[in-house]
N, C-alpha and C positions, 0 to 999 in steps of 0.2 A: 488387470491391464490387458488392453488388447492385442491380438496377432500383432495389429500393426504399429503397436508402438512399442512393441517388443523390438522388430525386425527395423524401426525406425533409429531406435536405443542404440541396436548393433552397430547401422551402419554409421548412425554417429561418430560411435568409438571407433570406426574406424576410419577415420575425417571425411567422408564422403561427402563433397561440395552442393551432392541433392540432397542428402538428407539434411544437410545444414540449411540450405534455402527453405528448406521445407520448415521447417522451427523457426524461421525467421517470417515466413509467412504466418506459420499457426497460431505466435507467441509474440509478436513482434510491435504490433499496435498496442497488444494488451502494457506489456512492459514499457513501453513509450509513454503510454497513459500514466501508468504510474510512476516511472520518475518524474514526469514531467507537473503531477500533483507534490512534487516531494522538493522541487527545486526553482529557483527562481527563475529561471531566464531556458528559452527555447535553445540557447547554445551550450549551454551545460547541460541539459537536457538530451542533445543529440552525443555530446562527450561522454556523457554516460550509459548510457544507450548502446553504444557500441562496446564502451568498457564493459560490461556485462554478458553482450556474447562474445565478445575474447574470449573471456570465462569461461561461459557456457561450454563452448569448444573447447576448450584446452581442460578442461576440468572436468569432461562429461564422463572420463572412467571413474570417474569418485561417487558416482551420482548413485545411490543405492534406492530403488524401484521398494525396496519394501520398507524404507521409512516415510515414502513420501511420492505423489504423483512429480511425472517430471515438469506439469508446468509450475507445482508449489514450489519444487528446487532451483527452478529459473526465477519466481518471485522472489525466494528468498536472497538469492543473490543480485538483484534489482536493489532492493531491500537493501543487504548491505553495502553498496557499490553506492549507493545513495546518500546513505547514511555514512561512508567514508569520504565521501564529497563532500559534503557538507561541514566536518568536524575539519579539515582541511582549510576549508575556505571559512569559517567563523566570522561571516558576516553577521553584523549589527542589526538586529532586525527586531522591532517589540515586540514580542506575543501576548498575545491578551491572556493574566496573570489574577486567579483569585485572593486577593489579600486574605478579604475577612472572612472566607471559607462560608460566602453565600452559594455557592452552587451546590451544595450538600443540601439545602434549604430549597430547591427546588425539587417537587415530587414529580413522579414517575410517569405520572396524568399527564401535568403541563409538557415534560418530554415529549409522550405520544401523542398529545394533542399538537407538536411542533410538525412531529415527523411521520404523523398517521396520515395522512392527505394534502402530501405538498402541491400545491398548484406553481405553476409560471413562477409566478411572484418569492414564495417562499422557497421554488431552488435555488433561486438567484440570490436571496439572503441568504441559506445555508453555502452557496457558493463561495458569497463573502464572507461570511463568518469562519469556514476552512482555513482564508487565506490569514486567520489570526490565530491561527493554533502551531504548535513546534511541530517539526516535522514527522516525530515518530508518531505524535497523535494523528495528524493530517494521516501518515500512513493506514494508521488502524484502523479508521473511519473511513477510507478508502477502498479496504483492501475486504473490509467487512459491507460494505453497502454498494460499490459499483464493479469490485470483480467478485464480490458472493462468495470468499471462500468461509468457511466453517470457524469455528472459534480455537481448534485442533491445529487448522491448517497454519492459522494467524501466529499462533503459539509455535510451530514449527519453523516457521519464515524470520520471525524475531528470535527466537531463540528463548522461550517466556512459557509460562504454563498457562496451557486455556482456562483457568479461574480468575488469574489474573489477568489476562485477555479481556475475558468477561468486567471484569470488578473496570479496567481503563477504559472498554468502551461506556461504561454504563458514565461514569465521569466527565468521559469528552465529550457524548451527548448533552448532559445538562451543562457542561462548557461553552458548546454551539446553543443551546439555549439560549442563553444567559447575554451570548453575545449578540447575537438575534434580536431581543430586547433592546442593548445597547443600539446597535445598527439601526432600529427602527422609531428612536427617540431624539 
């Protein structure tokens, strides 16, 4: 950790209205991104949004520097703040659901061969294929492909061990496969 996000930390915990701008600048689109992957509508998206730096702020003496970068403890509360949204609001929504336990039947090739050289075309189908998956998946595939955190971090934010990290993404991949296929027939 650096000088300055030590002295950053500090003045946190001490509510200073800069440093809090400053996290909201730093951290602030990222976290938007990702509720906003995790929920239906751009107004619950901004409801939660801001529930999460409440949080953030009122929670930041909790926040311990040696289990976890502060922006992984700001995801992970994204993360659950989302995720409490959501279980709340249990909206009726289908996700696309393997019966016959075909997507085990898809090898590792046809995966990479999905997601080894996305052009134009194929982000927009993995785009749509996201929007069929339940939200902690959406998360993991998220949180692992467009803010890059590590398989450690992922496990740290959900509350999950990185093998099983590992073992859900490698599943929701051939899930977005599979639906890929669907979407394109």
């Amino acid at each position: 950790m650096t000088e300055i996000d030590i002295n950053l930390i500090r003045r946190l915990r001490e509510q200073s209205p800069k440093a809090q701008r400053l996290v909201l600048e730093r951290y602030g689109n990222e976290v938007f991104a990702q509720v906003a992957r995790m929920l239906p509508s751009t107004e619950d998206t901004e409801e939660v949004y801001q529930d999460v730096f409440v949080k953030v702020f009122k929670n930041i003496k909790m926040y311990d520097e040696g289990k976890s970068a502060l922006r992984t403890w700001i995801s992970r509360i994204a993360y659950n703040e989302s995720i409490t949204w959501l279980r709340h609001k249990r909206q009726s929504v289908i996700y696309f659901e393997d019966r016959e336990g075909r997507i085990e039947e898809l090898s590792d090739a046809e995966v990479e061969e999905t997601f080894g050289r996305p052009n134009s075309d194929m982000v927009q189908l993995i785009r749509a294929a996201l929007k069929h998956l339940p939200p902690e998946e959406r998360a993991i595939i998220t949180m692992f492909y467009y803010e890059e955190l590590s398989l450690k971090e992922i496990a740290y934010v959900t509350e999950s061990l990185p093998t099983t990290i590992a073992s859900k993404l490698s599943r929701t991949r051939k899930k977005i496969c599979k639906i890929i296929k669907m979407l394109q027939s």
